[in-house]
C-alpha positions as CSV (number, residue, x, y, z in Angstrom):
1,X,306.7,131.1,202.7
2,X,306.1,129.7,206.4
3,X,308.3,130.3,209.3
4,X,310.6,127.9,209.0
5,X,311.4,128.5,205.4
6,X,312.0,132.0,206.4
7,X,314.5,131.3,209.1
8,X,315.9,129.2,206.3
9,X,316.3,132.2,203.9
10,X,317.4,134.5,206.2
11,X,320.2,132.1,207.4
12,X,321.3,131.4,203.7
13,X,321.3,135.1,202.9
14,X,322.8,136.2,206.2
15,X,325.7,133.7,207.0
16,X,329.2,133.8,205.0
17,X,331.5,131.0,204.5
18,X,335.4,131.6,204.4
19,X,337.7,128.7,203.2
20,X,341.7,128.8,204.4
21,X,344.8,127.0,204.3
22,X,346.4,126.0,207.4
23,X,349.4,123.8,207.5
24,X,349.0,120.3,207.6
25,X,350.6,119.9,211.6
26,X,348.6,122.9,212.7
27,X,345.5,121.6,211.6
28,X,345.9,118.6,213.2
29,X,347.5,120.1,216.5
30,X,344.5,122.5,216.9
31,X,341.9,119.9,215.8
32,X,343.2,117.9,218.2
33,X,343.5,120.6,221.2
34,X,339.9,121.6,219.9
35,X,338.7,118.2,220.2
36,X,340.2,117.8,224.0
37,X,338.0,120.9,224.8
38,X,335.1,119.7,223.1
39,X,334.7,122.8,220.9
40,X,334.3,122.5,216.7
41,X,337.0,124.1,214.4
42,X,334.3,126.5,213.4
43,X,333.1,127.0,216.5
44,X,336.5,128.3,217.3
45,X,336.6,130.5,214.3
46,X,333.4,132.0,214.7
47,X,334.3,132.6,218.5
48,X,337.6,134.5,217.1
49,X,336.1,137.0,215.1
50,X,333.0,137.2,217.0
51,X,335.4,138.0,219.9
52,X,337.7,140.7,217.6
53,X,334.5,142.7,215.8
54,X,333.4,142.9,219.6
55,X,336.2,144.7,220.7
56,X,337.8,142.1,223.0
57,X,341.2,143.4,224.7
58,X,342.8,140.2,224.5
59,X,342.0,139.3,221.5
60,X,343.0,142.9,219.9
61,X,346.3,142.9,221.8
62,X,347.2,139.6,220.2
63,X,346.7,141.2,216.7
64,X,348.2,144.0,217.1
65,X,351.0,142.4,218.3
66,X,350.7,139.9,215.3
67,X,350.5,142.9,213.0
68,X,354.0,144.6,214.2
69,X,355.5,141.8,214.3
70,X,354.5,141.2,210.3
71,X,355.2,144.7,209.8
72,X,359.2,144.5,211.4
73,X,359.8,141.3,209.6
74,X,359.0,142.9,206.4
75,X,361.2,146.1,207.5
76,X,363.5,144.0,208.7
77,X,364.6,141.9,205.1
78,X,364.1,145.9,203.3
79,X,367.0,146.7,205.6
80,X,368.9,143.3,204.4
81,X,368.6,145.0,200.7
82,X,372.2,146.1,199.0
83,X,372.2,149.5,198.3
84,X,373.3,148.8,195.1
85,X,370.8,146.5,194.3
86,X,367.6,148.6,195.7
87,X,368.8,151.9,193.3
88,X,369.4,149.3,190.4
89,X,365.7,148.4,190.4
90,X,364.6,152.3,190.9
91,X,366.7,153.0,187.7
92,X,365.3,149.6,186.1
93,X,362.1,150.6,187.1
94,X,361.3,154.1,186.8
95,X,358.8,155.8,185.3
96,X,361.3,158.6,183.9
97,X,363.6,156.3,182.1
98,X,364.3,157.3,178.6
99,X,363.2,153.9,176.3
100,X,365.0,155.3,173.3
């Protein structure tokens, strides 16, 4: 195997791909706000998590931030729960029930 076969390898063997959805309108707004700055969509991306593995302030903040704000939404519709309904489902659901 020559050199260049070997970068080749290594490349191939190193490098993952990741496929996503995005919406359609925020694909085309960053595209396009990409484009303007002359920088690739996965450029960007690799930029991103290059930027988060390395520890980057900014780019943690903005996570973490991301990640309570995930986290109260999701408290936030278990509060919305009747009472009712939430000890329903226990009953319906638990692993104690009799199934006589």
């Amino acid at each position: 195997m020559n050199l260049d076969e070997n970068k080749i390898a290594k490349k191939i063997i190193n490098n993952k791909t990741i496929h996503f959805e995005l919406q359609g309108d925020i694909h085309k707004k960053l595209r396009a706000l990409l484009f303007l700055k002359e920088l690739s969509m996965q450029k960007f991306f690799r930029l991103m998590s290059e930027s988060f593995v390395n520890g980057d302030e900014y780019i943690n903040k903005l996570i973490e931030e991301k990640v309570d704000e995930i986290k109260n939404n999701k408290l936030s519709r278990l509060r919305d729960i009747d009472t009712k309904d939430l000890y329903d489902a226990i009953e319906e659901n638990s692993p104690f029930k009799n199934n006589d």
